[in-house]
PAMAR-492264 format. One record per residue (C-alpha): residue number from 1; x, y, z. Coordinates in nm, 4 decimals, decimal comma. Layout:
// residues N
num: NUM east: X north: Y up: Z .
...
***
This chain:
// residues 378
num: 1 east: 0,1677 north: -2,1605 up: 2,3027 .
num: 2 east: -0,1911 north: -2,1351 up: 2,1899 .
num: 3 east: -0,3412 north: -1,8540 up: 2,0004 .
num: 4 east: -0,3386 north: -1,5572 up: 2,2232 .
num: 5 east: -0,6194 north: -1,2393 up: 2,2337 .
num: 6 east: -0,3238 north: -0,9862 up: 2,2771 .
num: 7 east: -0,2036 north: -0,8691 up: 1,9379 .
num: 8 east: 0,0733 north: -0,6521 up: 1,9676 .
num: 9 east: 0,1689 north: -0,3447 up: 1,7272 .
num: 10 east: 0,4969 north: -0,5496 up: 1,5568 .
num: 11 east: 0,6012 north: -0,2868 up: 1,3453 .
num: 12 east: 0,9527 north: -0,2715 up: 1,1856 .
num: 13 east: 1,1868 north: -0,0828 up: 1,3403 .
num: 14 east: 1,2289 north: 0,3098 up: 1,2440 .
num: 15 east: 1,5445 north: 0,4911 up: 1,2381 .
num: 16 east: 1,5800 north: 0,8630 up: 1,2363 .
num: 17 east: 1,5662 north: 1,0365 up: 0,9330 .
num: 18 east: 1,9027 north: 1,2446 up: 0,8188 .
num: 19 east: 1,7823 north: 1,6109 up: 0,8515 .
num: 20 east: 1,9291 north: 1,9145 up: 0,9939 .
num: 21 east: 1,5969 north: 2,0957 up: 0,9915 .
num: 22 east: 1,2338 north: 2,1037 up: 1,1378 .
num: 23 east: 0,9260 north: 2,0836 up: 0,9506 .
num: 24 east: 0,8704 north: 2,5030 up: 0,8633 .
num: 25 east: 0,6456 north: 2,6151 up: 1,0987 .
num: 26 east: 0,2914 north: 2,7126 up: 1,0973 .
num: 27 east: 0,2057 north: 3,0536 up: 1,1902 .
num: 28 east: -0,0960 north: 2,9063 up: 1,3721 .
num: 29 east: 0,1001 north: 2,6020 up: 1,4963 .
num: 30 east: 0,4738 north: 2,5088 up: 1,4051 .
num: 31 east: 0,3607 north: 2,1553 up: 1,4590 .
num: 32 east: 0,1244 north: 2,1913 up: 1,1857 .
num: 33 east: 0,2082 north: 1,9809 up: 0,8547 .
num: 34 east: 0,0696 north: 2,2222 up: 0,5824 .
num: 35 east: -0,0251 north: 1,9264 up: 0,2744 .
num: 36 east: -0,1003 north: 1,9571 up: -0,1052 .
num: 37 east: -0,3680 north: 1,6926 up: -0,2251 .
num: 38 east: -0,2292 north: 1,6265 up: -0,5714 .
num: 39 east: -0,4746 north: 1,3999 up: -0,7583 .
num: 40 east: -0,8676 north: 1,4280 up: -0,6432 .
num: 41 east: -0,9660 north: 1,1148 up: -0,8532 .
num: 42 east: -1,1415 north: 0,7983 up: -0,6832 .
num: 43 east: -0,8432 north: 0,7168 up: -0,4090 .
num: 44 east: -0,8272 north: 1,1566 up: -0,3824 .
num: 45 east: -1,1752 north: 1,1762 up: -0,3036 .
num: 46 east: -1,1648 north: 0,8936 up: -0,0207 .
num: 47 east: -0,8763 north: 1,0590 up: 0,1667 .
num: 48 east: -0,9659 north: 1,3740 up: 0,1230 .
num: 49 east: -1,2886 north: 1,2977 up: 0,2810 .
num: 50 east: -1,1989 north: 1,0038 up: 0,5362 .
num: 51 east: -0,8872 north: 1,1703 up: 0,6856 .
num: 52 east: -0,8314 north: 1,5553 up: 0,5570 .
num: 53 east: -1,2024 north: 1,6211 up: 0,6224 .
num: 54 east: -1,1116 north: 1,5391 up: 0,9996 .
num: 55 east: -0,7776 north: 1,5375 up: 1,0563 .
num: 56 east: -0,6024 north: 1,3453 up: 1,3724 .
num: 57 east: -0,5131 north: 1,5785 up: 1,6625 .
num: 58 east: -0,4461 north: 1,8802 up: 1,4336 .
num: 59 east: -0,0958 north: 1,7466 up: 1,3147 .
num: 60 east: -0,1796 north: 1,8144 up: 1,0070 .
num: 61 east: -0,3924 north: 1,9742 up: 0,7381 .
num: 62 east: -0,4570 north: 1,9998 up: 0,3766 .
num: 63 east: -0,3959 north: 2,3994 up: 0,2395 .
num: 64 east: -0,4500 north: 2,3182 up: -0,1953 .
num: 65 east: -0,6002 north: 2,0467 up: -0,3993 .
num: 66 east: -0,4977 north: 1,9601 up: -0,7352 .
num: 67 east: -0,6046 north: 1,8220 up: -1,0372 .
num: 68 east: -0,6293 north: 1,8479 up: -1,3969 .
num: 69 east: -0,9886 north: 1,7669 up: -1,3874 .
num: 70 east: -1,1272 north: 2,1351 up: -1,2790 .
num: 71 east: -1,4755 north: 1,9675 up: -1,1404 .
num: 72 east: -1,2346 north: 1,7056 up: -0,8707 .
num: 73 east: -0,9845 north: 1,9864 up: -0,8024 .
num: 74 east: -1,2817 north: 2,2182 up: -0,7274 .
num: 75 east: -1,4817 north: 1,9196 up: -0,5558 .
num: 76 east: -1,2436 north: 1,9115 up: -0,2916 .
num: 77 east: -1,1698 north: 2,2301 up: -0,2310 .
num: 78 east: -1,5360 north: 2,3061 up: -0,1804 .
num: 79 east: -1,5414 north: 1,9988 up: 0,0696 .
num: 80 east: -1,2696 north: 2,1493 up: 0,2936 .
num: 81 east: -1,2824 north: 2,4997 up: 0,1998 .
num: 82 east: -0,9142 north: 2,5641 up: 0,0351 .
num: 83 east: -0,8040 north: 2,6811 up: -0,3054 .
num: 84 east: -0,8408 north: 2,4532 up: -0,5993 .
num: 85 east: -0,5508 north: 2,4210 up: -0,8843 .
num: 86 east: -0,5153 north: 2,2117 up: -1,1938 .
num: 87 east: -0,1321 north: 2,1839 up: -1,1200 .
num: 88 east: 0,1321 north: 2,2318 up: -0,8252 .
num: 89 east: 0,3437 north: 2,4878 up: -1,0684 .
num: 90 east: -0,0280 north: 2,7293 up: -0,9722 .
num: 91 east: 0,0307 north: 2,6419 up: -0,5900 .
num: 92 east: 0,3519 north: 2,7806 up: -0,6176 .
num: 93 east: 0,2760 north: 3,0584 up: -0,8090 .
num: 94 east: -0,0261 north: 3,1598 up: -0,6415 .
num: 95 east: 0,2560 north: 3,1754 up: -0,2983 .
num: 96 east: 0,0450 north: 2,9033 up: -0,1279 .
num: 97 east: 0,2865 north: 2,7694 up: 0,1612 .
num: 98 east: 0,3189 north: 2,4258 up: 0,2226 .
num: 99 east: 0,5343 north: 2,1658 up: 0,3778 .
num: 100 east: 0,4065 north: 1,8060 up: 0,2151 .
num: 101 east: 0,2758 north: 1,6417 up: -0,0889 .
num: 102 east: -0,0128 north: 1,3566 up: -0,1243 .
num: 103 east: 0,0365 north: 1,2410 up: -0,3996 .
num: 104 east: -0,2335 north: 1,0377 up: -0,5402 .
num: 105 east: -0,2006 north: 0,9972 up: -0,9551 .
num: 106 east: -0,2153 north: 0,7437 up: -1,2029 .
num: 107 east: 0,0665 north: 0,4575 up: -1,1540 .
num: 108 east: 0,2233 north: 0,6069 up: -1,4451 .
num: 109 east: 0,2554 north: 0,9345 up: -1,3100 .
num: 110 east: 0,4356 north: 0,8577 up: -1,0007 .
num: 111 east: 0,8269 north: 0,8754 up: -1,0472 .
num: 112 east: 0,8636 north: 1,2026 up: -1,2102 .
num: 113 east: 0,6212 north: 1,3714 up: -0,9796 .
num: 114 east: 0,7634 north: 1,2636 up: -0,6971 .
num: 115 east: 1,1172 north: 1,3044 up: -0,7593 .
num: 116 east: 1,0152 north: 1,6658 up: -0,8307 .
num: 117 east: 0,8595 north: 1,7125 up: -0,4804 .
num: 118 east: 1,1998 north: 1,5687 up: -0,3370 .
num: 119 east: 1,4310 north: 1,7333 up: -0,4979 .
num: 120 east: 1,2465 north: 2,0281 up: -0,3823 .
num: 121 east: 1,2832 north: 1,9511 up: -0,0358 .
num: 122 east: 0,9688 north: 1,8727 up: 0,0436 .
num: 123 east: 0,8007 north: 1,5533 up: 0,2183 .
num: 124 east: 0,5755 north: 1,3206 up: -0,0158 .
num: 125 east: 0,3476 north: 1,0422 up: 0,0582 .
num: 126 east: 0,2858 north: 0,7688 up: -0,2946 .
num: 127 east: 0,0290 north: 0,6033 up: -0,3913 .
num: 128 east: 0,1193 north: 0,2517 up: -0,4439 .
num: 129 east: 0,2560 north: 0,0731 up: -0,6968 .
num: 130 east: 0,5568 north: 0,2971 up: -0,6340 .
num: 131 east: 0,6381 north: 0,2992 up: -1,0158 .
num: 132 east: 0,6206 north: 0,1436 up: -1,3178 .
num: 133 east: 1,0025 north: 0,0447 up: -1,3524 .
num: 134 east: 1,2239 north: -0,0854 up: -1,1555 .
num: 135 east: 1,4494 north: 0,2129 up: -1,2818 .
num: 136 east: 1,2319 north: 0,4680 up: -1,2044 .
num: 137 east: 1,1855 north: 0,3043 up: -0,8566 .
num: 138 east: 1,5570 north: 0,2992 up: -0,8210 .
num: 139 east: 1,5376 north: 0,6854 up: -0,9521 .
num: 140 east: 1,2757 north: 0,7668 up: -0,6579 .
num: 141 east: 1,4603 north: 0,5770 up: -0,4018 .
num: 142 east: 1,8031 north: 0,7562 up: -0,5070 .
num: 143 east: 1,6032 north: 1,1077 up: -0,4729 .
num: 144 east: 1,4474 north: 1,0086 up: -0,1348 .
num: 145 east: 1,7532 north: 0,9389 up: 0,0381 .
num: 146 east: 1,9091 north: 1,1894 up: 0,2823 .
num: 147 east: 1,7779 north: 1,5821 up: 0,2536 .
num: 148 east: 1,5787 north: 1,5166 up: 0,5453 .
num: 149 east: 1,2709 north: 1,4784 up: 0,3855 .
num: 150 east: 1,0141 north: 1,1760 up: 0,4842 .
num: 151 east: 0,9141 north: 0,9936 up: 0,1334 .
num: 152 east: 0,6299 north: 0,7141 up: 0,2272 .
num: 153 east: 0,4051 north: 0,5024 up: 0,0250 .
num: 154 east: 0,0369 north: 0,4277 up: 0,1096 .
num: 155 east: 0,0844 north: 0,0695 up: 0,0801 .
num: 156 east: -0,2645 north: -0,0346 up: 0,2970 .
num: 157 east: -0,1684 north: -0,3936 up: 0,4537 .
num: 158 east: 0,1550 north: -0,3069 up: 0,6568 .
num: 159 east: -0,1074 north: -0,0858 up: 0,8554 .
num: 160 east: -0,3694 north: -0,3157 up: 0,9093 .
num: 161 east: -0,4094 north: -0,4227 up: 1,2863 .
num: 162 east: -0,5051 north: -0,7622 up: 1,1133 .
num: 163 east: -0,1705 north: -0,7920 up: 0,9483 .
num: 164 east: 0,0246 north: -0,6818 up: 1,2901 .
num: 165 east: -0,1334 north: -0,9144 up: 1,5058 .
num: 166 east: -0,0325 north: -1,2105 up: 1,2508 .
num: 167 east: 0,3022 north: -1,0883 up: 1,2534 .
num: 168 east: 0,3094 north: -1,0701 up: 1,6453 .
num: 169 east: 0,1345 north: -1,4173 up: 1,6475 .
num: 170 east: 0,4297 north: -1,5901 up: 1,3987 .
num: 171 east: 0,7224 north: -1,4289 up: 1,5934 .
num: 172 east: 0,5543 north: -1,5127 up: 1,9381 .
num: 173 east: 0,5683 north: -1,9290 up: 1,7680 .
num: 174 east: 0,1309 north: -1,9228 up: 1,8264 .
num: 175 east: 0,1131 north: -2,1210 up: 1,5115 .
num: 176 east: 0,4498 north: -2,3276 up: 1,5410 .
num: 177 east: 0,6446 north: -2,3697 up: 1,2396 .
num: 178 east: 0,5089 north: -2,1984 up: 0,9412 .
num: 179 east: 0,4451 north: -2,4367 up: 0,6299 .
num: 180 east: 0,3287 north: -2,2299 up: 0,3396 .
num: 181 east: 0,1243 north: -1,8908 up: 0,3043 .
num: 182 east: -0,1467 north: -1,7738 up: 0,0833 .
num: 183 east: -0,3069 north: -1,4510 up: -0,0175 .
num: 184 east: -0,6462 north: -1,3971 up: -0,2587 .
num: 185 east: -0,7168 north: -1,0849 up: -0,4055 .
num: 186 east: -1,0478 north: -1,1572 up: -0,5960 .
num: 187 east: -1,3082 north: -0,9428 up: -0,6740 .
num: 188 east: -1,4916 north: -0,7508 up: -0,9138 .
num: 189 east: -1,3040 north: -0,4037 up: -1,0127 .
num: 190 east: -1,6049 north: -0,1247 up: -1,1107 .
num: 191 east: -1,7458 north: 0,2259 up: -1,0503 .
num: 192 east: -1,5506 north: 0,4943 up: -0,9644 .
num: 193 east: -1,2119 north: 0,3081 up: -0,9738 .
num: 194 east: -1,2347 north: 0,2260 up: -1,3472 .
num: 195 east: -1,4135 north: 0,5453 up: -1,4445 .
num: 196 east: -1,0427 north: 0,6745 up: -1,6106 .
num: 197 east: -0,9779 north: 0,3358 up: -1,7754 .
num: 198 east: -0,6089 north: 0,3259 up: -1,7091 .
num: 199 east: -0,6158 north: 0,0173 up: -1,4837 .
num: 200 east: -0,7379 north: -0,1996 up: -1,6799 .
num: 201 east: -0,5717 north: -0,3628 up: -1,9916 .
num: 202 east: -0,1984 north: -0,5537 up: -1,9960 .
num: 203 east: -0,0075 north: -0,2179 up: -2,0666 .
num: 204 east: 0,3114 north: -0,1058 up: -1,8188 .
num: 205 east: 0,1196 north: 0,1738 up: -1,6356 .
num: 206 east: -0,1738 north: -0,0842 up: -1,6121 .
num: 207 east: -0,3228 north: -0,4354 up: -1,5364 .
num: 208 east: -0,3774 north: -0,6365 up: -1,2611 .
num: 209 east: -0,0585 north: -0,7490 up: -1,2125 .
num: 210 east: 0,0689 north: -0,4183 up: -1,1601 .
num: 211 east: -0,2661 north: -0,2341 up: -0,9934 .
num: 212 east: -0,3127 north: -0,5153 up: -0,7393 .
num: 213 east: 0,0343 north: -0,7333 up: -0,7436 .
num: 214 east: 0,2489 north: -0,5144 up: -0,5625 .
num: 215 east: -0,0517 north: -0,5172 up: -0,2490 .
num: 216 east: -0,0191 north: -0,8310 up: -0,2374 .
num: 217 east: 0,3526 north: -0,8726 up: -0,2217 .
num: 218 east: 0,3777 north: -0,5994 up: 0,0708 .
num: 219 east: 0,1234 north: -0,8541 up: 0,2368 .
num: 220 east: 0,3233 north: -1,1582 up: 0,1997 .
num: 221 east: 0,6618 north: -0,9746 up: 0,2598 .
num: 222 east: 0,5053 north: -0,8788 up: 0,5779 .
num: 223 east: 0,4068 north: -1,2003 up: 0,6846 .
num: 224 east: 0,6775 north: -1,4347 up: 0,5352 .
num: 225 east: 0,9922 north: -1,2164 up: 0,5110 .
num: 226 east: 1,1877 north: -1,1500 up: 0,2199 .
num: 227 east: 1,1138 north: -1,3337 up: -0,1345 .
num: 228 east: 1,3581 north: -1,3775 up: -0,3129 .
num: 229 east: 1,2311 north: -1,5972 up: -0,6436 .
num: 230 east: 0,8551 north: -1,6006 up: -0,8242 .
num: 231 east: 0,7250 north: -1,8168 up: -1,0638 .
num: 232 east: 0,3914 north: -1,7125 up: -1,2249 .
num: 233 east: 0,0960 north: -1,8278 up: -1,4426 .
num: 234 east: -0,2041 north: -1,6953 up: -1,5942 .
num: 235 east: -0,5624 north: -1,8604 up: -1,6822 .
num: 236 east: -0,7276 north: -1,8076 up: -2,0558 .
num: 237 east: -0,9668 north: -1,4975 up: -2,0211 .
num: 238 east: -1,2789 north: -1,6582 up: -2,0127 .
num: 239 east: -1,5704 north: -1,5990 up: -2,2883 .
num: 240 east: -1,7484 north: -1,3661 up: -2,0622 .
num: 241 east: -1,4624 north: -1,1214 up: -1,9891 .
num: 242 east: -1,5398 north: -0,7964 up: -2,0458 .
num: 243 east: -1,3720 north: -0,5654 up: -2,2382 .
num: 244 east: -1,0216 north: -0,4981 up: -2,1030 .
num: 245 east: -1,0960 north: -0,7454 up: -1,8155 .
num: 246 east: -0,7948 north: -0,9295 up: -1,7607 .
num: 247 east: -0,6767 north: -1,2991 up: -1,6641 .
num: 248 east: -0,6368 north: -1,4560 up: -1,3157 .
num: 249 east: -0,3097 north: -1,4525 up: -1,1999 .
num: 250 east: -0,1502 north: -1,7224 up: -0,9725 .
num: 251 east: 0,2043 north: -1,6350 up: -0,8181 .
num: 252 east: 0,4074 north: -1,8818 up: -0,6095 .
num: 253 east: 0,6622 north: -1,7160 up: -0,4593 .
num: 254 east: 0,9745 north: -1,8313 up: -0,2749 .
num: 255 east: 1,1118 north: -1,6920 up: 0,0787 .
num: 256 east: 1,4774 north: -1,6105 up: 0,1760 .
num: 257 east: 1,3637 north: -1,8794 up: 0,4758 .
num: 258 east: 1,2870 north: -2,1380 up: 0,2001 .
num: 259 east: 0,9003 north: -2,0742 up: 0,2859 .
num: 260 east: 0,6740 north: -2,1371 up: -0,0203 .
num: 261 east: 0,3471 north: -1,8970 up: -0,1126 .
num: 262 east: 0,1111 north: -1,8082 up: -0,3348 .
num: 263 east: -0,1453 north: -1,5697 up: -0,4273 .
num: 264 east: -0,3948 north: -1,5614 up: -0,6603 .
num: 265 east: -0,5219 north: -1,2330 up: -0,7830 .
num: 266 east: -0,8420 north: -1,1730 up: -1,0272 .
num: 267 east: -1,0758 north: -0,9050 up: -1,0684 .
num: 268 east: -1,4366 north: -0,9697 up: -1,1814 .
num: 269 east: -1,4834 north: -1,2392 up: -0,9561 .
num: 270 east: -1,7548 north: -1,2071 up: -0,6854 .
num: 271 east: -1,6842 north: -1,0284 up: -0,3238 .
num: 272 east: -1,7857 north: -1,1213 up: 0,0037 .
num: 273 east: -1,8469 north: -0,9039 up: 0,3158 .
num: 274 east: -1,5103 north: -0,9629 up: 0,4433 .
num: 275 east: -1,2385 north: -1,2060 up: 0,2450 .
num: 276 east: -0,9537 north: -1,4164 up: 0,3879 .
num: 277 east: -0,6985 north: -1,2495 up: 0,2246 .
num: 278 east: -0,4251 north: -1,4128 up: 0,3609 .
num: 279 east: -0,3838 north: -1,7383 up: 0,5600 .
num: 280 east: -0,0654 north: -1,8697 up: 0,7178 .
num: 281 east: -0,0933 north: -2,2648 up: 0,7854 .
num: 282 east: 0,1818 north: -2,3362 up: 1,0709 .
num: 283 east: 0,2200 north: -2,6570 up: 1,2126 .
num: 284 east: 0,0276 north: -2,5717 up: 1,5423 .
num: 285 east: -0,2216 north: -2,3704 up: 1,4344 .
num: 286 east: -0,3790 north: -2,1474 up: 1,1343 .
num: 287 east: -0,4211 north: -1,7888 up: 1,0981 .
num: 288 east: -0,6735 north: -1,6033 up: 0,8279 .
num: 289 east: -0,6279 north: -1,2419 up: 0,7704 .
num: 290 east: -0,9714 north: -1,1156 up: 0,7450 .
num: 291 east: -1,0312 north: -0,7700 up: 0,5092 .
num: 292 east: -1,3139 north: -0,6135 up: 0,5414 .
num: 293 east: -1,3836 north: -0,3257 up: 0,2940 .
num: 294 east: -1,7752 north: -0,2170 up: 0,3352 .
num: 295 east: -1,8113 north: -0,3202 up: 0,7218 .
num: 296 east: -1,6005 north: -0,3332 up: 1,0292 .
num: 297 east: -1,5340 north: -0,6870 up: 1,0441 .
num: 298 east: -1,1727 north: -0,7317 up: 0,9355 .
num: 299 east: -0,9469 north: -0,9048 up: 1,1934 .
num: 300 east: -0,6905 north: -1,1859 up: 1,2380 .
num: 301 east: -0,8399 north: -1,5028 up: 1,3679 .
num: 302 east: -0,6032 north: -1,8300 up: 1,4991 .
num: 303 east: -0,7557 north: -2,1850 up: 1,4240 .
num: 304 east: -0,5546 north: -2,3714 up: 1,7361 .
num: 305 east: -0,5159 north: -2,7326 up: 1,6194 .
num: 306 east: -0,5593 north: -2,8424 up: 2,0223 .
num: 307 east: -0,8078 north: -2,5563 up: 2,1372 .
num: 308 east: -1,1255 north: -2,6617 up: 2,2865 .
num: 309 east: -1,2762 north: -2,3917 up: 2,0401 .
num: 310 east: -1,3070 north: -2,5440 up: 1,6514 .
num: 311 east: -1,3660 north: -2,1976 up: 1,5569 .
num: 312 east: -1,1323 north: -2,0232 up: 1,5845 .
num: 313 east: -1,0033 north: -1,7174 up: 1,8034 .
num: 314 east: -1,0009 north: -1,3859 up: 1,6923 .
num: 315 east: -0,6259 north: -1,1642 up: 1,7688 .
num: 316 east: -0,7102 north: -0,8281 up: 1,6154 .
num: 317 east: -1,0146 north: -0,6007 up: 1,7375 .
num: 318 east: -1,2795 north: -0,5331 up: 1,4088 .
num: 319 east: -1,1619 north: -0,3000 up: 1,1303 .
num: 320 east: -1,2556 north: -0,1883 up: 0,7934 .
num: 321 east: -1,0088 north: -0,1783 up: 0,5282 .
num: 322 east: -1,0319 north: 0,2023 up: 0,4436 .
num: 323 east: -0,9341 north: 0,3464 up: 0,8310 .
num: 324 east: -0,6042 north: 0,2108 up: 0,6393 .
num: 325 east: -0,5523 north: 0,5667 up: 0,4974 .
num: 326 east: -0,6032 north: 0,7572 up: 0,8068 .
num: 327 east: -0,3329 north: 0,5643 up: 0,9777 .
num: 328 east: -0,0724 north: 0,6023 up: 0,6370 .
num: 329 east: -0,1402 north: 0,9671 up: 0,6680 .
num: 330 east: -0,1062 north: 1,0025 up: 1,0535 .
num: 331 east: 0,2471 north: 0,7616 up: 1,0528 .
num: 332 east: 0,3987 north: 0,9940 up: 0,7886 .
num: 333 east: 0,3026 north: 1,3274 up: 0,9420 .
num: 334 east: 0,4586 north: 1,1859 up: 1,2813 .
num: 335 east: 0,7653 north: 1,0504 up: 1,0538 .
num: 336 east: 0,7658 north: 1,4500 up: 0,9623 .
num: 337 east: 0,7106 north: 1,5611 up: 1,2880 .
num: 338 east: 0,9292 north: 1,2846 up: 1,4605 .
num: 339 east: 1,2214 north: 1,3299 up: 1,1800 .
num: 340 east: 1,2665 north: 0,9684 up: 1,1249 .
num: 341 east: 1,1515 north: 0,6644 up: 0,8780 .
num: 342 east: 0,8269 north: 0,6019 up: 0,8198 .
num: 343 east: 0,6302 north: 0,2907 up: 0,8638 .
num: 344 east: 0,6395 north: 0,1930 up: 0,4584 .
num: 345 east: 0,9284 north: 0,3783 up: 0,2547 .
num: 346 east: 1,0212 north: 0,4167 up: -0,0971 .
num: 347 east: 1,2727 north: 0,1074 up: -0,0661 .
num: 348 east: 0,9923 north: -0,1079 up: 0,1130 .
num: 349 east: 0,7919 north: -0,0279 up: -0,2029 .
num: 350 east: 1,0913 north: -0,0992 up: -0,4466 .
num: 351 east: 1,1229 north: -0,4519 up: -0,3359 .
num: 352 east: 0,7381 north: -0,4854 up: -0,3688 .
num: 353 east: 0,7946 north: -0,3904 up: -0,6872 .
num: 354 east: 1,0826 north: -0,5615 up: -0,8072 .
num: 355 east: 0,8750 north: -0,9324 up: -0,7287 .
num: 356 east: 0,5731 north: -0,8074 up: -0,9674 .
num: 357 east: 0,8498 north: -0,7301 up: -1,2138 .
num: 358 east: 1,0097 north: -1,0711 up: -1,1905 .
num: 359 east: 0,6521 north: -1,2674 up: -1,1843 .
num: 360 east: 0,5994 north: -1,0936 up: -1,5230 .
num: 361 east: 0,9175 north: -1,2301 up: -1,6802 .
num: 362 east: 0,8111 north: -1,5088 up: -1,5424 .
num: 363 east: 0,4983 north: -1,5046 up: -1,7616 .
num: 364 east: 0,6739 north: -1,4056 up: -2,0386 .
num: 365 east: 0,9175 north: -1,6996 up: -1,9886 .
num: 366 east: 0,6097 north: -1,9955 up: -1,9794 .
num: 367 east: 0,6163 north: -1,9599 up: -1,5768 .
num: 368 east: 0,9620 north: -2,0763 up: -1,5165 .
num: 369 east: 1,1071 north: -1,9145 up: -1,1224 .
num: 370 east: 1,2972 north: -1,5668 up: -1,1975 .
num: 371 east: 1,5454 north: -1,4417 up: -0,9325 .
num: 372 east: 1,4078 north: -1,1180 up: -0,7913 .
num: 373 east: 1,7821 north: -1,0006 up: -0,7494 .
num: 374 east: 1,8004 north: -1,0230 up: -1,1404 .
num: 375 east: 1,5038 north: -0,8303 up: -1,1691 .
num: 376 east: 1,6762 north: -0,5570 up: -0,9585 .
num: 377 east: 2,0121 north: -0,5780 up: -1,1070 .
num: 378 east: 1,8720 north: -0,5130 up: -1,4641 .
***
């Protein structure tokens, strides 16, 4: 079977969520998800003004925004014309009714957060990485299981028409037997998403390991199934590293098939237009996952070793990177709505987790292979 232009949507399976109740209605529509912005930093800002600013079929929309930071709080709020609060304890206070929480802190700030919103009985969407700990990712998985609430992560890739039609393209055999995979992550990491210093550095809550590892994992998990070992390595931080820029990482990673991969992540290396950020090399043909992040030009494209076409085909239609968020919000509002599992859950995220764990044992260890399942068990 040669490549084929007919990417399908391979999503996982869903299952129905344990609830016994609706989402509380809306007194202007009961299908309405009423949703608290909590964190109006850099990745705040973007949703709040790609998706809340023009929300999909009117499923959904935002009713507070929060932050610490008065002027991002108020920023918002000003945008879309809803109250501004430097915490949710004011929401609740001020009798603001809502159904959902976006949460979009600092890594650091994930667990408790969430596991507050949950055990209130309310639905929460994560920033990715879920955690960082494995325990407190075990803690947030615990707290978003049964209570019929929908806990999701904004994990981009798993969304990414790119990504599906890959997926479709391995299961359908268009590239024969896969050999190996490989995923890049290298750019330079400025502006706005540096402004609060907190990614950068080597510390738990920080790094690139951490920040861009976990991405990266959900990409080749998506592609290559389960991993189940990592070894990892780092390079000397060159002379011209900045301060708190960190090293290039290189992860080779191991597949419950007995697939090999690797990625390579590094920030502070230059960007193109659009990047092969993954590439799966089967034994009839190749596939490049193409991201595009300032253009519409992202797309899966299949190198057929016997087409009559050297280059290439492309499977996906154009997309850029960001529409990403639009389509994390609109799958968890329909999980809401829908009552069942969303596309990317708190376990999904876990295991993501768990590997970037495991790689940095690895490091620790002079790069020898660590068993994710260790990782896990504590």
């Amino acid at each position: 079977m040669s490549c084929a232009q007919q990417p399908a949507d391979n999503t996982k399976d869903v299952h129905a969520v344990n609830t016994e109740s609706a989402v509380p209605s809306d007194e202007a529509d009961p299908a309405t998800v009423r949703i608290v912005l909590v964190g109006c930093g850099a990745i705040g800002w973007e949703v709040a003004t790609r998706v809340y600013a023009h929300p999909t079929g009117g499923r959904y929309r935002l009713v507070a925004a929060v932050d610490p930071h008065a002027d991002r709080a108020d920023a918002v709020g000003a945008l879309l014309g809803i109250p501004a609060f430097a915490s949710l304890a004011e929401v609740l206070a001020a009798g603001v009714e809502f159904d959902a929480v976006d949460q979009r802190l600092p890594h650091h700030l994930h667990a408790d957060a969430a596991v507050e919103v949950l055990t209130a009985g309310r639905h929460v969407l994560v920033e990715k990485p879920l955690a960082t700990s494995v325990a407190d990712a075990t803690r947030m998985v615990a707290a978003s299981e049964g209570g019929g609430v929908v806990a999701a992560v904004a994990e981009n890739y798993p969304h990414l028409s790119a990504v599906k039609a890959a997926r479709h393209a391995i299961a359908a055999g268009q590239a024969g037997a896969i050999r190996a995979l490989r995923t890049t992550r290298a750019y330079t990491l400025g502006g706005v998403w540096v402004r609060d210093g907190w990614r950068a550095g080597t510390g738990p809550s920080s790094g690139i390991m951490l920040d861009q590892g976990t991405h990266h994992t959900s990409l080749l998990r998506q592609l290559g199934g389960e991993i189940t070992a990592v070894a990892a390595q780092h390079s000397t931080a060159p002379e011209d590293a900045g301060d708190g820029e960190v090293e290039t990482v290189l992860l080779t990673v191991r597949f419950a098939s007995g697939l090999i991969g690797h990625s390579v992540y590094s920030w502070g290396a230059a960007a193109l237009v659009d990047e092969a950020e993954a590439t799966v090399f089967g034994s009839k043909a190749r596939i490049d996952v193409r991201v595009s992040y300032e253009a519409d030009l992202g797309h899966a494209h299949c190198f057929d070793a016997h087409a009559q076409t050297p280059q290439g085909t492309a499977i996906s239609p154009p997309e850029n990177y960001y529409g990403s968020h639009r389509l994390m919000v609109d799958d968890w509002v329909a999980a809401i709505i829908e009552q069942r599992q969303p596309l990317v859950t708190f376990a999904d995220a876990a295991a993501d987790l768990a590997v970037v764990f495991a790689a940095a044992t690895s490091l620790q260890h002079g790069g020898d292979f660590v068993e994710v399942a260790q990782i896990v068990k504590g």
